[in-house]
C-alpha positions as CSV (number, residue, x, y, z in Angstrom):
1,X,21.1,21.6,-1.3
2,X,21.6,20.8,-4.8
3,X,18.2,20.8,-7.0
4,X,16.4,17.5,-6.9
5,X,15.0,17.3,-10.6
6,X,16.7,19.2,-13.5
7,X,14.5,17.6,-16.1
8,X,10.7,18.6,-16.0
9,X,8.4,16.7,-13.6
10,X,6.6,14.5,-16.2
11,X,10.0,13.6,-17.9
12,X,11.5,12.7,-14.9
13,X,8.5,10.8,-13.7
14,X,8.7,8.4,-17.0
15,X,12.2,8.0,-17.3
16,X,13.2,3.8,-16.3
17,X,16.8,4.5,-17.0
18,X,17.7,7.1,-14.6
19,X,19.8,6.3,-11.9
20,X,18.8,8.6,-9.1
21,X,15.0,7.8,-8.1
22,X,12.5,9.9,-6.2
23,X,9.9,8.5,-3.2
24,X,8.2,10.5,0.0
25,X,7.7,9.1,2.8
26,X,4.7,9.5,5.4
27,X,5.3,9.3,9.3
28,X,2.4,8.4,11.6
29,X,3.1,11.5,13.8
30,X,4.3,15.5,13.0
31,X,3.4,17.3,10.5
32,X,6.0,16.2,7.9
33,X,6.5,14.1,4.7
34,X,10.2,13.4,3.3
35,X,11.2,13.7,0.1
36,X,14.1,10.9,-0.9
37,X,16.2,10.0,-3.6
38,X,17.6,6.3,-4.3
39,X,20.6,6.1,-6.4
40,X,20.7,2.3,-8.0
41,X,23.8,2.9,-9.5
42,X,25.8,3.0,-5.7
43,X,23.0,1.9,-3.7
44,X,22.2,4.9,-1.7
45,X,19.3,7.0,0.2
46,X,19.7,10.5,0.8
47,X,17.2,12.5,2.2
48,X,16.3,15.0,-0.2
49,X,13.6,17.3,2.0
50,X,11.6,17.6,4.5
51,X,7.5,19.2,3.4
52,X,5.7,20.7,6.3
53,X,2.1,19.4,5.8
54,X,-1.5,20.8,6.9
55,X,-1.6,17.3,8.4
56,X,-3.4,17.6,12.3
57,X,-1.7,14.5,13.3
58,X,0.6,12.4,11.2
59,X,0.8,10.9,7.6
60,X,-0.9,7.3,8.4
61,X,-1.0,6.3,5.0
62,X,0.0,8.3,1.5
63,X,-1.4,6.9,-1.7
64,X,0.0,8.8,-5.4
65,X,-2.0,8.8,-8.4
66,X,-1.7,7.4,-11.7
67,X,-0.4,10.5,-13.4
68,X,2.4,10.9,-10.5
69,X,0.6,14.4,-10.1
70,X,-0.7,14.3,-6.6
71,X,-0.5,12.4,-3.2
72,X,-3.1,11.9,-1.3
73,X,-2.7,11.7,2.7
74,X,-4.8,10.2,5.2
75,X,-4.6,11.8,8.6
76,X,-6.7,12.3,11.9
77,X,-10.4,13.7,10.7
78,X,-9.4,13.7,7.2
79,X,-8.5,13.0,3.5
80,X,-6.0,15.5,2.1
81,X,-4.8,16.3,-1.6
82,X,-1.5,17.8,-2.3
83,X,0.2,18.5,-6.1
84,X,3.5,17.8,-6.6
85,X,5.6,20.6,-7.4
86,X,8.3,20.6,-9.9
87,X,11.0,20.1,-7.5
88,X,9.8,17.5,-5.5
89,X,7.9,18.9,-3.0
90,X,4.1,19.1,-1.8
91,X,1.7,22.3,-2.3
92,X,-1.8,21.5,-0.2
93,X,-5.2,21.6,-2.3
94,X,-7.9,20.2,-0.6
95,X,-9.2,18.4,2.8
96,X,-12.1,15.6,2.9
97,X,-13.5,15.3,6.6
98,X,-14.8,11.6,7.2
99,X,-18.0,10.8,6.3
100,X,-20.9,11.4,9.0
101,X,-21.9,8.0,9.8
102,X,-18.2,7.7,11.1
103,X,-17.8,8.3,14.7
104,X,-14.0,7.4,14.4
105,X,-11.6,10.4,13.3
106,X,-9.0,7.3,11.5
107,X,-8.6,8.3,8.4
108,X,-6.2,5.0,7.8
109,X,-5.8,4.1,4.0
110,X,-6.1,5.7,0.5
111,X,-6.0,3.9,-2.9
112,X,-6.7,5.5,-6.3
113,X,-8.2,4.2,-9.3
114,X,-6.2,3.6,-12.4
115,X,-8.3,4.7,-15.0
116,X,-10.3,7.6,-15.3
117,X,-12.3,9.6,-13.4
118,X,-9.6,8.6,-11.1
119,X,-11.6,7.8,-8.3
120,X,-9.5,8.0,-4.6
121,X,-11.3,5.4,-2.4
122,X,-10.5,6.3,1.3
123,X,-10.8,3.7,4.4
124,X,-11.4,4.8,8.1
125,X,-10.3,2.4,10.8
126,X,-12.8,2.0,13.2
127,X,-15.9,-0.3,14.0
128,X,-18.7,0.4,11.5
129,X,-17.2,3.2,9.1
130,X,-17.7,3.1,5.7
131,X,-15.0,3.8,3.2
132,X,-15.3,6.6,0.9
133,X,-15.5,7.2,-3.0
134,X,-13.7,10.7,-3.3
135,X,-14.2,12.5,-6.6
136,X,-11.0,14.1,-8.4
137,X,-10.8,17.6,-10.7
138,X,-9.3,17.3,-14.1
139,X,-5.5,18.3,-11.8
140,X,-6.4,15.0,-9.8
141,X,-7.2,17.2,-6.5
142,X,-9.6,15.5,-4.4
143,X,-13.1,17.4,-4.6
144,X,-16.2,15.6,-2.8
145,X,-17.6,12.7,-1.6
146,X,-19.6,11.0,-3.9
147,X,-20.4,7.3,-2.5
148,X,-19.5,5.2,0.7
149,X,-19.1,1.3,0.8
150,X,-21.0,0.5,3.9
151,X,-20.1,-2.4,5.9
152,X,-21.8,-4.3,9.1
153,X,-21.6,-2.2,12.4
154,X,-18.8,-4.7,14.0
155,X,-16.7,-4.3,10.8
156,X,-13.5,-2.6,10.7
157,X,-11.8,-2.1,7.3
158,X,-7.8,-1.5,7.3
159,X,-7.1,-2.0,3.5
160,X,-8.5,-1.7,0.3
161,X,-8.0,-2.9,-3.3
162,X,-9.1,-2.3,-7.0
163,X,-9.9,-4.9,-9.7
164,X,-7.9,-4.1,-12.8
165,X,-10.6,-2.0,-14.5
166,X,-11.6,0.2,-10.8
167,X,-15.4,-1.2,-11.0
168,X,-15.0,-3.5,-8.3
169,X,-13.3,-2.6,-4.6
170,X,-12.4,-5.2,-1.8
171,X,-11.7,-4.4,1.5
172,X,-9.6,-6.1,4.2
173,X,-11.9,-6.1,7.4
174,X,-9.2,-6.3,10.6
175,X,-12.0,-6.2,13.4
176,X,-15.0,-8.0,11.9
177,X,-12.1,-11.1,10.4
178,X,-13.8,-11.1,6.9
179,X,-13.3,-9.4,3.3
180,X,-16.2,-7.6,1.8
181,X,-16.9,-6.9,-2.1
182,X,-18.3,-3.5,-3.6
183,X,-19.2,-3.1,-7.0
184,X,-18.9,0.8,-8.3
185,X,-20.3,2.3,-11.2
186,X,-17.9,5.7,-11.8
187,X,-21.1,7.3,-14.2
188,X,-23.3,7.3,-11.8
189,X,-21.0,7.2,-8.8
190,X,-22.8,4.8,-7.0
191,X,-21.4,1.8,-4.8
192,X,-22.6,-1.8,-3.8
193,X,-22.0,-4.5,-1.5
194,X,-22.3,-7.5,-3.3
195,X,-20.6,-9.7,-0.8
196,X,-19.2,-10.9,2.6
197,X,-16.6,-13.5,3.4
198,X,-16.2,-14.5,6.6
199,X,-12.1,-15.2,7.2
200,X,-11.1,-18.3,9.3
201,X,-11.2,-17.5,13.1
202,X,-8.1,-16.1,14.3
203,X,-7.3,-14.8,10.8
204,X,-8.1,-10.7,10.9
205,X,-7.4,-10.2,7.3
206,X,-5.1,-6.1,7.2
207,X,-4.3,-5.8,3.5
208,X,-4.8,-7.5,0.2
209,X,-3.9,-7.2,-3.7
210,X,-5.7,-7.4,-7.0
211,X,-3.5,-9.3,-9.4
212,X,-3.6,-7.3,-12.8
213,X,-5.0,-10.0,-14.6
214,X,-8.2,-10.2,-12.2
215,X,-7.9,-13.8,-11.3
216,X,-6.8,-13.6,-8.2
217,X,-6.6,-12.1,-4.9
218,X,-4.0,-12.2,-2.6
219,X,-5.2,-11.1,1.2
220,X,-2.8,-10.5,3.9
221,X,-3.8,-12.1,7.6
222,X,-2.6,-10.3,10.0
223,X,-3.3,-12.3,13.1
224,X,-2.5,-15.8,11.7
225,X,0.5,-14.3,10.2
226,X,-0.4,-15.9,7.1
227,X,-0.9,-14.9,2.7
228,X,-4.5,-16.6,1.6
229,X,-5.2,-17.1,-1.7
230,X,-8.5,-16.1,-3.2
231,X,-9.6,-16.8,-6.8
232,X,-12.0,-14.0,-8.4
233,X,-14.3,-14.2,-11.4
234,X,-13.4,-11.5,-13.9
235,X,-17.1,-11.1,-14.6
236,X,-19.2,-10.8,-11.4
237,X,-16.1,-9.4,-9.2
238,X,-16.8,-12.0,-6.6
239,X,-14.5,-14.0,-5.0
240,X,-14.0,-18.0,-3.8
241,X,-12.2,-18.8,-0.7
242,X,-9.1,-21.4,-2.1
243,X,-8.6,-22.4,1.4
244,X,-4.7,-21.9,0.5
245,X,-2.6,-20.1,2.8
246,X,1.3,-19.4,3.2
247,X,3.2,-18.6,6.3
248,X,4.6,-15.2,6.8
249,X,6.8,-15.7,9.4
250,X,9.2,-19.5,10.3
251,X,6.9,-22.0,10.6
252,X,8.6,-23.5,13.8
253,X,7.1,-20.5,15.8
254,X,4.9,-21.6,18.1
255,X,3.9,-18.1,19.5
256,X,2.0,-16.4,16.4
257,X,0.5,-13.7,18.5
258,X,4.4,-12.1,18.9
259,X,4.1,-11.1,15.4
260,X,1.4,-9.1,12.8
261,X,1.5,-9.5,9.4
262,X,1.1,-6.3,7.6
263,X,1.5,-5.3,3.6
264,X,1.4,-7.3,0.1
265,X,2.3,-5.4,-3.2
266,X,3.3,-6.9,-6.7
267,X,6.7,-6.2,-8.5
268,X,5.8,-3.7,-11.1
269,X,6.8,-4.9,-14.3
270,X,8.8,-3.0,-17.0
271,X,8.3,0.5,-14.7
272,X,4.3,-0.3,-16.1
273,X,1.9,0.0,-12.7
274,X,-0.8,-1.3,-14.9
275,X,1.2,-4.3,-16.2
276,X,-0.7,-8.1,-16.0
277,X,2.9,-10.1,-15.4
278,X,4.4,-9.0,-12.3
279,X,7.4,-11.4,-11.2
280,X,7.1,-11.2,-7.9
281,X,4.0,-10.6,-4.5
282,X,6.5,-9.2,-2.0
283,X,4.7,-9.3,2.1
284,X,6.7,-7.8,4.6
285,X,5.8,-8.7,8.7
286,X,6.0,-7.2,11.9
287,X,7.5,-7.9,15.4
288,X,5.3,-7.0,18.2
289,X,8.5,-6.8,19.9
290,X,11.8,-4.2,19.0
291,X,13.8,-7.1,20.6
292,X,13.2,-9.4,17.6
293,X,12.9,-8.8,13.7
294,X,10.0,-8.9,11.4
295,X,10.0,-11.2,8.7
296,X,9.8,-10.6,4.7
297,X,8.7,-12.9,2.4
298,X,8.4,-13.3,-1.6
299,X,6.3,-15.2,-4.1
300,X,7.2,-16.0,-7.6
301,X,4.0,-16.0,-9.9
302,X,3.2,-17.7,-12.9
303,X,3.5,-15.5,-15.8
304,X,0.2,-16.6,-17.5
305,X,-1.5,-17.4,-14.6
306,X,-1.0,-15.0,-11.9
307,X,-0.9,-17.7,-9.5
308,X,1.5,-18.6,-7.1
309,X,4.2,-21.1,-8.1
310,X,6.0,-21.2,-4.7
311,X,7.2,-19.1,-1.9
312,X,10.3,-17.9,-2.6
313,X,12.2,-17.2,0.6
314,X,11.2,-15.8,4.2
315,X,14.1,-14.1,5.9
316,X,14.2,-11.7,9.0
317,X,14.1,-8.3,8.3
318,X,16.4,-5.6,9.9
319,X,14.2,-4.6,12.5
320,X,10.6,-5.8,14.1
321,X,9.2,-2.8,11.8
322,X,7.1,-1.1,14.7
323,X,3.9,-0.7,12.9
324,X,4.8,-0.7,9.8
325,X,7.2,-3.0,7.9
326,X,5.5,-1.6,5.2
327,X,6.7,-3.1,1.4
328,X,6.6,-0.7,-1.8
329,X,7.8,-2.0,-4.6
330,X,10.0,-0.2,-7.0
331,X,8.8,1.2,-10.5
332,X,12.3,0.7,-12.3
333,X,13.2,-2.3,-11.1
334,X,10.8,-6.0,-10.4
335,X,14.4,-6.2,-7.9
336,X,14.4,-3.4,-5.4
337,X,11.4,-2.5,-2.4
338,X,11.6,0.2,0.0
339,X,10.3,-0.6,3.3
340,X,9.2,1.0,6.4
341,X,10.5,0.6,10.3
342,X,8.5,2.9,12.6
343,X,10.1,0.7,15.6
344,X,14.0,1.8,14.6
345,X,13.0,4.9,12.7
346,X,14.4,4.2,9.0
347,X,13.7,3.3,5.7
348,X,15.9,1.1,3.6
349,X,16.0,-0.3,0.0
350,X,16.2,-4.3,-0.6
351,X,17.2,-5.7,-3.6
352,X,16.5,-9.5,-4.5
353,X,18.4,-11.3,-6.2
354,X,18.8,-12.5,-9.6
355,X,17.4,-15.5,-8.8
356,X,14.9,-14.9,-6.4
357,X,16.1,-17.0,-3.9
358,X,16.9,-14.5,-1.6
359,X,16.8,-10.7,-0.9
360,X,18.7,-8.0,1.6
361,X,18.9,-4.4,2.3
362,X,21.2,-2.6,0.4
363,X,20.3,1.1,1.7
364,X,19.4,2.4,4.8
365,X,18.3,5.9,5.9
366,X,17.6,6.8,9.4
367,X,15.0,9.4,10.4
368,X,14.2,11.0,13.7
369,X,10.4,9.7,13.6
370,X,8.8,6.2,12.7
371,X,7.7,6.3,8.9
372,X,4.4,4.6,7.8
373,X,4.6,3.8,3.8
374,X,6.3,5.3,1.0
375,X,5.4,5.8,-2.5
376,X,7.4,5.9,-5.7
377,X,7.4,9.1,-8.0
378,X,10.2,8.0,-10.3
């Protein structure tokens, strides 16, 4: 195999005009993360490597931090740290078992903070468990525990979110159907709920997104199979039902509960995470059903704003997705997303097009195991 990176990790990391890009790739069973490479120039995914993990049971969700230093991995019983080696590979550091007043061993979802101390925030899935604010060294490896967002005893929290400046978190509450708001103080690593929104019945909100700017929040409804649009005061954090929503899948379909929307990302602007103008709010959909596609949908945004201007287009994509269908945008490009199929076992690269009025898969790499999300190193 020929070396993966012949520039040092930081260069490579930065670099927006290379033409061979780098992502992993977590599965929700085995012991193994895949390293892959992207080439925009042809259009092509190659599987670069496959990293044996201390995972016990699967990769259910891997987040990367801002320095494109570490990934963090939520698995069964745990949180796990792992730096990222020169040549694009994993080296364990550290394991974070689940806080106590979790009877669940779901360690489901992982985001960390942009800014420092780079706080990881780390969400169990189960009925009651708190999510956790997870302390990082000066390498970015996760160290300790140092706050949970508590929520109430029927709630179960599948995503999470940061406001731009990591002082405020929200969480995406599947099994209570609402969206909570936590205020946290990184100097004296304290966390606090500061408020509850019950969702519209039958809505079971999965996953949202923080626009950069603060103004708004974008929440993903899984059971509705629908985007709702929140506005958010930049001052207090909290947040105002708009009573907006868009559909995620045709809205001829009668039969709602066949499908379950699943993931909403921005377009990353100018290869800047942090930017405030992202083009596009990409959601991608799930089939319950490998007979029948999921869906994936984009939103153009205004560039002042950060509000939606209109739904760009909804198209089926490849597969139903399994239980993923998982969108990530690219960090070279506001055109190109990997996504996720855990039903078909691949991973492929859509591009939209220039106009936005449309989008397709231009790469595809099969794998022997369903994948659950990927992140971008370069």
């Amino acid at each position: 195999m020929r070396p993966l990176f012949t520039y040092p990790a930081i260069a490579f990391a930065t670099s927006v005009f290379a033409e061979t890009h780098y992502f992993f790739s977590g599965f929700f069973a085995g012991k193994t993360i895949v390293g892959v490479e992207f080439d925009d120039t042809v259009e092509s995914l190659r599987l670069a490597q496959n990293i044996t993990t201390q995972v016990s049971d699967g990769s259910k969700w891997i987040a990367i931090d801002e320095q494109r230093e570490n990934v963090y991995v939520g698995t069964t019983g745990y949180f796990q740290s792992y730096a990222i080696t020169s040549n694009g590979s994993l080296n364990y550091e550290s394991n974070i078992t689940l806080s106590s007043d979790c009877a669940c061993s779901n360690a489901n979802f992982l985001i960390a903070a942009s800014t420092s101390p780079y706080t990881v925030f780390g969400a169990p899935y189960s009925n009651g468990c708190p999510a956790q604010a997870i302390s990082v060294d000066e390498r970015g490896v996760l160290q300790t525990t140092v706050a949970n967002l508590t929520y109430g005893s029927s709630a179960g929290v599948h995503g999470l979110a940061l406001s731009p400046e990591n002082n405020f978190v929200y969480s995406a509450d599947d099994m209570g159907n609402a969206v909570w708001v936590h205020s946290f103080v990184s100097t004296t690593r304290t966390a606090e709920q500061i408020q509850y929104l019950a969702a519209p019945t039958g809505a079971n909100p999965r996953h949202l997104a923080v626009h950069p700017n603060g103004r708004w929040v974008y929440v993903i409804y899984e059971e509705s199979n629908q985007l709702a649009v929140y506005s958010r005061n930049n001052t207090t954090g909290k947040l105002t039902d708009m009573n907006t929503t868009y559909p995620l899948i045709p809205s001829t379909f009668a039969n709602t509960s066949s499908y379950w929307a699943d993931e909403a990302l921005f377009s990353i602007p100018g290869g800047n995470v942090s930017g405030t103008s992202p083009k596009y709010l990409i959601t991608g959909t799930r089939s319950r059903s490998t007979n029948a596609t999921g869906y994936i949908s984009a939103f153009a945004l205004d560039a002042s704003t950060g509000a939606i201007s209109e739904q760009l287009f909804l198209v089926p994509s490849t597969a139903s997705g399994g239980a993923a269908n998982a969108v990530s945008p690219a960090p070279f490009s506001e055109q190109y997303f990997a996504i996720t199929d855990s039903g078909s076992n691949f991973i492929e690269v859509w591009k939209i097009a220039d106009d936005g009025t449309e989008a397709e898969a231009v790469a595809h790499l099969d794998l022997d195991v369903g994948p659950a999300n990927v992140v971008w190193y370069s």
